[in-house]
C-alpha positions as CSV (number, residue, x, y, z in Angstrom):
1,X,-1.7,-3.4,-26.5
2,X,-0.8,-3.3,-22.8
3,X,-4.0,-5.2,-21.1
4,X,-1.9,-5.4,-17.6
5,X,-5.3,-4.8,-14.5
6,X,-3.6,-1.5,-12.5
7,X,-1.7,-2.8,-9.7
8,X,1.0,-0.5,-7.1
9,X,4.2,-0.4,-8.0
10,X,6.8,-1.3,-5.8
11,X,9.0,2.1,-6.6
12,X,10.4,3.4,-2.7
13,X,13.4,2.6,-1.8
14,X,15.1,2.5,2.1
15,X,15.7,5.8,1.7
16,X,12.3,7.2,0.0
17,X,10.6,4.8,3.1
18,X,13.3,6.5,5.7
19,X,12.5,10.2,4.5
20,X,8.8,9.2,4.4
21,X,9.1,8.6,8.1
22,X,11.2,11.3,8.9
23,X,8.9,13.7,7.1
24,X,5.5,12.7,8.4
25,X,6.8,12.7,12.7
26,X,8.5,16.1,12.7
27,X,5.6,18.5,11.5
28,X,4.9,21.6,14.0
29,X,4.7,19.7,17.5
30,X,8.3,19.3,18.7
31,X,8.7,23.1,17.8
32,X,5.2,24.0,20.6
33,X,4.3,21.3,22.9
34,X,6.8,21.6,25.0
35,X,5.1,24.4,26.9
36,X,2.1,22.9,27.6
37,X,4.1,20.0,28.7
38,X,6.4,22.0,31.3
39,X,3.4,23.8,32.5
40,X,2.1,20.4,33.7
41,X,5.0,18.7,35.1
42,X,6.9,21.8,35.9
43,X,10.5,21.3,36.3
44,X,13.1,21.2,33.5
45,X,13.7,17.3,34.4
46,X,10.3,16.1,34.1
47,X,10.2,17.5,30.9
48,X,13.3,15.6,29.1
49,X,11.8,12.7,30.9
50,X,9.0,12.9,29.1
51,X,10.7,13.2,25.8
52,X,13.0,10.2,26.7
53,X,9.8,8.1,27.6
54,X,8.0,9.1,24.5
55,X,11.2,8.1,22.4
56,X,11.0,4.7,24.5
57,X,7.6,3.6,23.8
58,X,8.6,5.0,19.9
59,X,11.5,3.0,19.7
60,X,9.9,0.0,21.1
61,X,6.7,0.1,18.9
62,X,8.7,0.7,16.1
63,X,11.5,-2.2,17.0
64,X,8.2,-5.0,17.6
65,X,6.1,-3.2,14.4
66,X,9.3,-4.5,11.7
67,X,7.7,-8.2,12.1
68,X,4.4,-7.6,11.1
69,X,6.1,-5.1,8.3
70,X,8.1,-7.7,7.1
71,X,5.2,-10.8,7.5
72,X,2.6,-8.7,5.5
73,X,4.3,-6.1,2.9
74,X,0.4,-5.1,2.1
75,X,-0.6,-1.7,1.3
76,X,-3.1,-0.8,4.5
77,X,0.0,-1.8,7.0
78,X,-1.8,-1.4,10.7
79,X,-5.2,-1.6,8.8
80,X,-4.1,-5.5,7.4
81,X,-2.1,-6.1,10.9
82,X,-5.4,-5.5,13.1
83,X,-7.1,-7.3,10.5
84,X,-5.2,-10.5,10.7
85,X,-4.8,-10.8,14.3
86,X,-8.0,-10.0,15.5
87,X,-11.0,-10.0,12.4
88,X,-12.2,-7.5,9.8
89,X,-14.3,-5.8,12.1
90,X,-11.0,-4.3,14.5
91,X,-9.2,-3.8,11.4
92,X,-12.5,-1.7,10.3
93,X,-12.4,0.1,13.4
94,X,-9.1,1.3,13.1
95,X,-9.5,2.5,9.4
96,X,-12.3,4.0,10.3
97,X,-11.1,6.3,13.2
98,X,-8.1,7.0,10.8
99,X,-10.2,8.1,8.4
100,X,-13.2,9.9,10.6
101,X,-10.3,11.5,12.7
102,X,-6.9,10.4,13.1
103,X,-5.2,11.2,9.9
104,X,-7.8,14.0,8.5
105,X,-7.4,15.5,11.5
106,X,-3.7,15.4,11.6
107,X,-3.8,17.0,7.9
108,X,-6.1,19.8,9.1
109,X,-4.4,21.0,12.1
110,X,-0.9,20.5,10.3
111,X,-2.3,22.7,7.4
112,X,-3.6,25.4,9.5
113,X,0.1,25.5,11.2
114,X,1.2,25.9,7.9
115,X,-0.8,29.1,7.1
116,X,-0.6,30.4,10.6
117,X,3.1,30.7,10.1
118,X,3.1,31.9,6.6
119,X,1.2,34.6,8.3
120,X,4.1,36.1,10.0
121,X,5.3,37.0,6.4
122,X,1.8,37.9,5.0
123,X,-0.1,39.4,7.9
124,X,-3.5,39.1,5.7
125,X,-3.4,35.4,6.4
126,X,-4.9,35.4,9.8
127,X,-7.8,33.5,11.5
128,X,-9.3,37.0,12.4
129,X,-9.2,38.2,8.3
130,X,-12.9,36.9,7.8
131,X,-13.8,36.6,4.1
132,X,-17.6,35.0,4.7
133,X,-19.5,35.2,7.6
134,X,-23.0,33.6,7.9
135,X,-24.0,33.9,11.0
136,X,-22.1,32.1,13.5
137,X,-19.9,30.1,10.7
138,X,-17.0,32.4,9.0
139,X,-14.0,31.4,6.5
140,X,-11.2,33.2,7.4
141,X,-7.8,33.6,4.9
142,X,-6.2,31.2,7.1
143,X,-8.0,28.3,6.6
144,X,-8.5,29.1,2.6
145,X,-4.7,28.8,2.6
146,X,-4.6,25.4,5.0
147,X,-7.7,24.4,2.3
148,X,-5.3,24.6,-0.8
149,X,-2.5,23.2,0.6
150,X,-4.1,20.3,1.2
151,X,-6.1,20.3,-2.4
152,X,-2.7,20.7,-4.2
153,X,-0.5,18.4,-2.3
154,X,-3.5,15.8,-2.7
155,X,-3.4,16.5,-6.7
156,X,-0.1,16.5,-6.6
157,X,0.4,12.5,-5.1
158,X,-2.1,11.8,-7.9
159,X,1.6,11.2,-10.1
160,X,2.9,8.1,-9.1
161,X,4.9,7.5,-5.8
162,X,8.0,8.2,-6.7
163,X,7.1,11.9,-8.0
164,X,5.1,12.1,-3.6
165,X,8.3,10.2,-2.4
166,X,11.0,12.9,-4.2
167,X,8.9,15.9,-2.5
168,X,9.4,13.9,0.6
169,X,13.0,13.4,0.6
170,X,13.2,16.9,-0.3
171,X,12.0,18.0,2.9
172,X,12.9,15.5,5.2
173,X,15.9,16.4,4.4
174,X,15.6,20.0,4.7
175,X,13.8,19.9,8.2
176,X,16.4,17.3,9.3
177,X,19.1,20.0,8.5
178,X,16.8,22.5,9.6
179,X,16.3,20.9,13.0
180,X,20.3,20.4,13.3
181,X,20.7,24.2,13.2
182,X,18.4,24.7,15.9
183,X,19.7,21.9,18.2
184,X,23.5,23.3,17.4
185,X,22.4,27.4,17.5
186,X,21.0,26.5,20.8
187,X,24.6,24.8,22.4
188,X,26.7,27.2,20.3
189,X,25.0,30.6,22.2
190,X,24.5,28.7,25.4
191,X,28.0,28.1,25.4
192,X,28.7,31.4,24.6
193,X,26.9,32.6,27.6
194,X,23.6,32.9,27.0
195,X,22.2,30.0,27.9
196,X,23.0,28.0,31.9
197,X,23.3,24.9,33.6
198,X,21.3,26.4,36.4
199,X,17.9,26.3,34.1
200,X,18.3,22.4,35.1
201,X,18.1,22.4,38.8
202,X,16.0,21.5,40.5
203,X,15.8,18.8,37.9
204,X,12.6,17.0,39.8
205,X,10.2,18.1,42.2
206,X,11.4,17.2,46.1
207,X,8.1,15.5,46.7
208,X,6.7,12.8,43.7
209,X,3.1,11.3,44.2
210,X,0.8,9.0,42.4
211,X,-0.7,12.7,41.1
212,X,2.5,13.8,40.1
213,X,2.7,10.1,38.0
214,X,-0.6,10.8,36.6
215,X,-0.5,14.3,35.6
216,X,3.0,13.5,34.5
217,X,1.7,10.9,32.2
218,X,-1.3,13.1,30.7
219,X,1.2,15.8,29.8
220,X,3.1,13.1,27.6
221,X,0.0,13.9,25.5
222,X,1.7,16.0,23.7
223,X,5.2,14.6,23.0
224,X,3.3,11.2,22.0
225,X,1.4,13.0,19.2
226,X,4.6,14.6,18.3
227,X,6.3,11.7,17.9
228,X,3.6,9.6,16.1
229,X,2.9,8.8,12.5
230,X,6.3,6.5,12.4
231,X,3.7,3.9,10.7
232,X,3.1,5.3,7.9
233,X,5.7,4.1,5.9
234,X,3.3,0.1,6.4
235,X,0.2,2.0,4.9
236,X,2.1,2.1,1.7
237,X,4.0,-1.3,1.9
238,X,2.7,-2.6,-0.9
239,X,5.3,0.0,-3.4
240,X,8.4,-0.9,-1.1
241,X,11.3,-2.5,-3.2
242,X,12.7,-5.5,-0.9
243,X,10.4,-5.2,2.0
244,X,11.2,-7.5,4.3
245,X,14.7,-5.7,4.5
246,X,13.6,-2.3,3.9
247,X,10.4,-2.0,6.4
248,X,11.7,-2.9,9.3
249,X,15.0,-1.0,8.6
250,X,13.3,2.5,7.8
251,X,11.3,2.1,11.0
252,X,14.6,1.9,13.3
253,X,16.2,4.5,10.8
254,X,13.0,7.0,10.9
255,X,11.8,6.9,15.2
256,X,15.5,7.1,16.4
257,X,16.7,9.7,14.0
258,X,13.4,11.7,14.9
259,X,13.2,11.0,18.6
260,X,17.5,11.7,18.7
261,X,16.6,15.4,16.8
262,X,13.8,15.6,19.5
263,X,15.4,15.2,22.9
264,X,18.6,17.4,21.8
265,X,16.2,20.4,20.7
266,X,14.2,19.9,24.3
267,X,17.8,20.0,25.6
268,X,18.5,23.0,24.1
269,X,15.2,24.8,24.9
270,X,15.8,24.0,28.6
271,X,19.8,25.6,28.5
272,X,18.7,28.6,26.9
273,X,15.6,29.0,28.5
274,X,14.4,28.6,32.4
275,X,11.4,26.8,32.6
276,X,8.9,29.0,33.7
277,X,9.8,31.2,30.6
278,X,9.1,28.3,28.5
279,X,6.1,27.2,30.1
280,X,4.6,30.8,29.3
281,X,6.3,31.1,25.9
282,X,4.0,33.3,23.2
283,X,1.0,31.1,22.2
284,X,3.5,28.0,23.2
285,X,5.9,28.9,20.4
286,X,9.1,27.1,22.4
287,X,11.5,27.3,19.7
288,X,10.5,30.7,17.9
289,X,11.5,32.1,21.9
290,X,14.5,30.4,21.8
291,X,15.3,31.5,18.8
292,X,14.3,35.3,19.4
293,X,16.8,35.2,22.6
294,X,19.7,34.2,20.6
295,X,19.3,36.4,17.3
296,X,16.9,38.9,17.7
297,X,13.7,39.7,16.0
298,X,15.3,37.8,12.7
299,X,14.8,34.4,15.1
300,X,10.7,34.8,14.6
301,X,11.2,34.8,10.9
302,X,13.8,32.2,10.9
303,X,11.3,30.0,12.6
304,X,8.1,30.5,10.6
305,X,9.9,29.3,7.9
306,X,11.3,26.6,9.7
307,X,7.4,25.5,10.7
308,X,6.7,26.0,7.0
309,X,8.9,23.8,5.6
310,X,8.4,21.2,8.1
311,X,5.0,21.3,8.3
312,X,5.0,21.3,3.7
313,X,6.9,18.2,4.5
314,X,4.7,16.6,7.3
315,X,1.1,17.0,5.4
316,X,2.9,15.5,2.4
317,X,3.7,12.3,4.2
318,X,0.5,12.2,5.9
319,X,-1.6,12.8,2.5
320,X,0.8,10.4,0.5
321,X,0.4,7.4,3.0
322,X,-2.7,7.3,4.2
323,X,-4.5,7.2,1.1
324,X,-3.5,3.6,0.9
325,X,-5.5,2.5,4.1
326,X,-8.6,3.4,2.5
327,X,-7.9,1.7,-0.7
328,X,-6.8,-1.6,1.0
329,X,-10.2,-1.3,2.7
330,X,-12.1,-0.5,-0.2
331,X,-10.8,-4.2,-2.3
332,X,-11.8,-5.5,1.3
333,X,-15.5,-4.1,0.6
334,X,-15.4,-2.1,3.7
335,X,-15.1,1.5,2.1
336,X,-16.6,3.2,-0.4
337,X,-16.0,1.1,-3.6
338,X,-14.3,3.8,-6.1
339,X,-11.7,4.1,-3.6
340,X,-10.0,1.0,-4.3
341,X,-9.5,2.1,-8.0
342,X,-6.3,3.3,-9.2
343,X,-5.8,5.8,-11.7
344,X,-3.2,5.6,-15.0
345,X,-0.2,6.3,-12.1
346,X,-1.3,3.0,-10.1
347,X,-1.9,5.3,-7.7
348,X,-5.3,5.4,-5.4
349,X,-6.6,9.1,-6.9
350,X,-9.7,8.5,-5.4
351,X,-8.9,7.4,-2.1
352,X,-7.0,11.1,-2.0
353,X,-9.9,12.4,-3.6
354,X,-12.2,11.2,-0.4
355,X,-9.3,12.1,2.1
356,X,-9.0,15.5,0.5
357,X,-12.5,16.6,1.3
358,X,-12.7,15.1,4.7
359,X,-9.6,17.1,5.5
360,X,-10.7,20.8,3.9
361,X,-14.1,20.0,6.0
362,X,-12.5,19.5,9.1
363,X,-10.5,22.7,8.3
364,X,-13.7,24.4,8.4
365,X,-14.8,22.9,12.3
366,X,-12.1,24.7,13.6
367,X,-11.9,22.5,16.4
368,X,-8.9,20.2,14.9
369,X,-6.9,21.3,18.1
370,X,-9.9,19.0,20.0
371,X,-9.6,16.8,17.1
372,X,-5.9,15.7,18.2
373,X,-6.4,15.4,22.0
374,X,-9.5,13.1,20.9
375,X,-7.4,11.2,18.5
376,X,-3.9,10.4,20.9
377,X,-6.1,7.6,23.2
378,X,-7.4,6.1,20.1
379,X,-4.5,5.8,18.7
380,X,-2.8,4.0,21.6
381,X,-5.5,1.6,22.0
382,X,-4.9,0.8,18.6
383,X,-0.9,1.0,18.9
384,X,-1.3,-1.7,22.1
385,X,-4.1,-3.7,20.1
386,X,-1.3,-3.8,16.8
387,X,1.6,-5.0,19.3
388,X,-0.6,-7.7,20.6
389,X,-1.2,-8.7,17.5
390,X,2.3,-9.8,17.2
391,X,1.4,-12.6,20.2
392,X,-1.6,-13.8,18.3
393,X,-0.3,-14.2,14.8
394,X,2.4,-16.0,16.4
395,X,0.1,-19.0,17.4
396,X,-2.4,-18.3,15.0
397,X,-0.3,-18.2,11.6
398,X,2.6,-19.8,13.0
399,X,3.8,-20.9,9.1
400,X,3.9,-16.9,8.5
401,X,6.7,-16.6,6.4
402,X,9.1,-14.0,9.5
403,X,12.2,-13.0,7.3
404,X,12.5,-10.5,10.1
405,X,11.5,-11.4,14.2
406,X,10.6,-8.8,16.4
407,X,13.7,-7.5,18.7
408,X,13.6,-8.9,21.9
409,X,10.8,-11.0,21.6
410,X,8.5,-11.8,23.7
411,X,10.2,-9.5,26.3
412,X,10.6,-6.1,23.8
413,X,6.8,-6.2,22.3
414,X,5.3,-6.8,25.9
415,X,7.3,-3.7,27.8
416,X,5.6,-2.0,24.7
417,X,2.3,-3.1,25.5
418,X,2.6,-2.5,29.1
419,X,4.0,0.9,28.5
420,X,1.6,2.2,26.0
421,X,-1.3,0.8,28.3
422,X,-0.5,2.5,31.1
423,X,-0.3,5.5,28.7
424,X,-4.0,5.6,27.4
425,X,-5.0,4.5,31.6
426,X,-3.9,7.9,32.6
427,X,-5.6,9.7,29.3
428,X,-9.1,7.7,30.5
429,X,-8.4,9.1,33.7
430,X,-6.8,12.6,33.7
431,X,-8.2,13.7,30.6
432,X,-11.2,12.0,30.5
433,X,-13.0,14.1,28.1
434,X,-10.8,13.8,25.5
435,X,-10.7,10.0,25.9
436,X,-14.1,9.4,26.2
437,X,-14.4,11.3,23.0
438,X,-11.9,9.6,21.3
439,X,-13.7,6.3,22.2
440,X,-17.2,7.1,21.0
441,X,-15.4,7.9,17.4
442,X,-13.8,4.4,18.0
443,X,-17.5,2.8,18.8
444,X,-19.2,4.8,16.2
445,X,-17.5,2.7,13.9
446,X,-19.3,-0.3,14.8
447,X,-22.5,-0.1,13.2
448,X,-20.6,1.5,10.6
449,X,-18.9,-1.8,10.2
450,X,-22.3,-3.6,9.9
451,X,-23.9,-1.6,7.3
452,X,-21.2,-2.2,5.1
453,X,-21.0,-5.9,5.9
454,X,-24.7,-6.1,5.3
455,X,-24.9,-4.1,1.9
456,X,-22.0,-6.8,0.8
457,X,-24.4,-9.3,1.4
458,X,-26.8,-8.1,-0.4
459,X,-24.3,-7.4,-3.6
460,X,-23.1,-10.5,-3.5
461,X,-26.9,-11.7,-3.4
């Protein structure tokens, strides 16, 4: 008789932890944002700046984040990082907002993509198609759809990691290729003649100001969130086969390919397209535009499914991952306590059970597009607080066994911290809203902190 106590399994692989990055950046943003974006800045060259400065920072956090990957191969990854550094309770507040907002809300808003695009194939899904209304609260077939996504992928990861990790690679791969198509569709007709090197000049406006600078970086807003969720891969360091190689590896492997696939499609956007057509581009769909101008009315259905599989791909990662925060918590006594069991797979069931429902409920606010712009300045306070870390681990736990050293340190990690800084300075002060928002979710978590600290006294009493 097998009396073994359930433990995770280190099963993934550099390329399951590669694909698991790959799958959870490119969801639905690089595919929209980019008209919001040029509306703000408003010339062609600010807007590949933008996507060059957002691959930057990526890179950078991604290049500095391998150390503390490699130091502490945990399941939590930023959750244990923050934790570390700086004390349970910043570690708390950063699972916390994850939990009350950052991830949920990513899973929400990347499952109503999904069914807003299956749409175009099944005009009944559609956020007008009410089927309940109760006064001023409705459920419409769209977010039914989003809901059972989310349920089924979240049954789904309830196998062990492997079975989440080969749906990944599945469509990682397929949005990489995906993605590829666009990029070379878009050079192959511009070339051809229907796209121009004119749609590039002027490249900048004549004048800059600090405005300009500030409005420029509150329109990164966009690209950042894009570009996020290249940590995932540390929630689930704990089932990574050789992880001090493997972590730090799939991190460079995961942000460049990404941000490389990013900057080319912007690229191509802007030669087939002059800006001002892009910045007023059919409920910001960029690409389905571009797409439409080069093939027709067959470019709107090549896109949707483009969205679908990416976004199929993205929720996976996001659902898969992030479950492990809220179990590392849980042993840790600061979340609920069923969530750090694990089911017959040595898998977290009920951590994905909790996650699950947060997410379908959030479906249901129907403000998850305010959910995002809350989320992006809390998650680069948290991103600069993670990076600082690195400083203070190094004098704290200096004996911290460091098979892998951050690139470029001290120099690398602090241009990060600097630049992702500056970053959440112009959120507070251009979009102030949002970040003051994003910051009461962050403070909420305080007291939150202390009732669980107190009822473990008590237990353990």
């Amino acid at each position: 008789m097998n009396n073994e106590k359930p433990h995770l399994e280190k099963k993934l692989s550099l390329f399951d932890s590669t694909a698991i990055i790959v799958g959870s950046m490119i969801g639905s943003g690089i595919f929209i944002v980019s008209a919001e974006i040029a509306r703000q800045v408003n010339s062609p060259g600010m807007l590949m700046l933008a996507w060059i400065i957002t691959g930057v920072i990526t890179l950078l956090g991604a290049l500095s984040y391998g150390e503390l990957a490699a130091s502490m191969p945990k399941a939590g990854g930023q959750y244990v990082y923050i934790r570390e550094a700086f004390g349970p309770m910043y570690g708390f507040l950063y699972g916390w907002t994850l939990f009350a907002v950052i991830q949920t809300g990513t899973i929400a808003a990347v499952a109503v993509a999904f069914a807003k695009f299956t749409g175009v194939f099944f005009p009944v899904i559609s956020a007008g198609n009410h089927l309940i209304e109760i006064g001023s609260f409705s459920i419409n077939t769209q977010q039914v759809l989003a809901i059972t996504l989310i349920i089924l992928l979240s049954v789904y990861n309830f196998r062990d990691v492997k079975a989440g990790a080969f749906l990944q690679n599945i469509f990682s791969i397929s949005k990489v290729l995906a993605l590829l198509l666009l990029v070379c569709l878009g050079f192959y007709f511009g070339y051809k003649g229907l796209g121009s090197t004119s749609h590039f000049h002027p490249a900048f406006p004549s004048i800059i100001t600090l405005t300009t600078v500030g409005v420029f970086g509150a329109a990164m807003t966009g690209s950042l969130f894009s570009a996020d969720a290249w940590n995932n891969i540390t929630f689930t360091a704990g089932e990574v086969k050789n992880p001090q190689r493997n972590l730090p590896l799939s991190l460079f492997l995961g942000t460049s390919t990404v941000i490389l696939l990013y900057i080319l499609a912007n690229f191509a956007y802007i030669y087939i397209l002059p800006i001002d057509k892009i910045q007023h581009a059919d409920n910001d769909r960029v690409a389905t535009l571009m797409m439409e101008t080069i093939l027709g009315d067959s470019g709107k259905y090549f896109m949707a499914v483009m969205i679908m599989i990416s976004t199929f791909g993205c929720l996976n990662g996001c659902i898969l991952t992030a479950a492990r925060v809220y179990y590392a918590m849980a042993i840790d006594k600061m979340f609920l306590r069923p969530a750090a069991k694990l089911n017959k797979n040595n898998v977290p069931a009920n951590s994905l059970k909790m996650q699950c429902i947060w997410s379908c409920l959030l479906c249901f606010t129907g403000t998850y597009n305010d959910l995002l712009n809350y989320i992006m300045f809390a998650v680069m306070v948290f991103y600069v607080l993670t990076i600082s870390g690195l400083f203070v681990l190094r004098r704290k736990k200096p004996d911290l066994p460091r098979p892998y050293k951050a690139f470029g340190y001290p120099f690398i990690p602090a241009l990060y911290i600097l630049f992702a800084a500056l970053v959440a300075i112009v959120m507070l002060i251009y979009q102030t809203r949002f970040s003051i928002y994003g910051l009461i979710i962050i403070l909420i978590g305080i007291p939150v902190y202390f009732i669980f600290k107190r009822n473990n006294k008590t237990t353990s009493v």
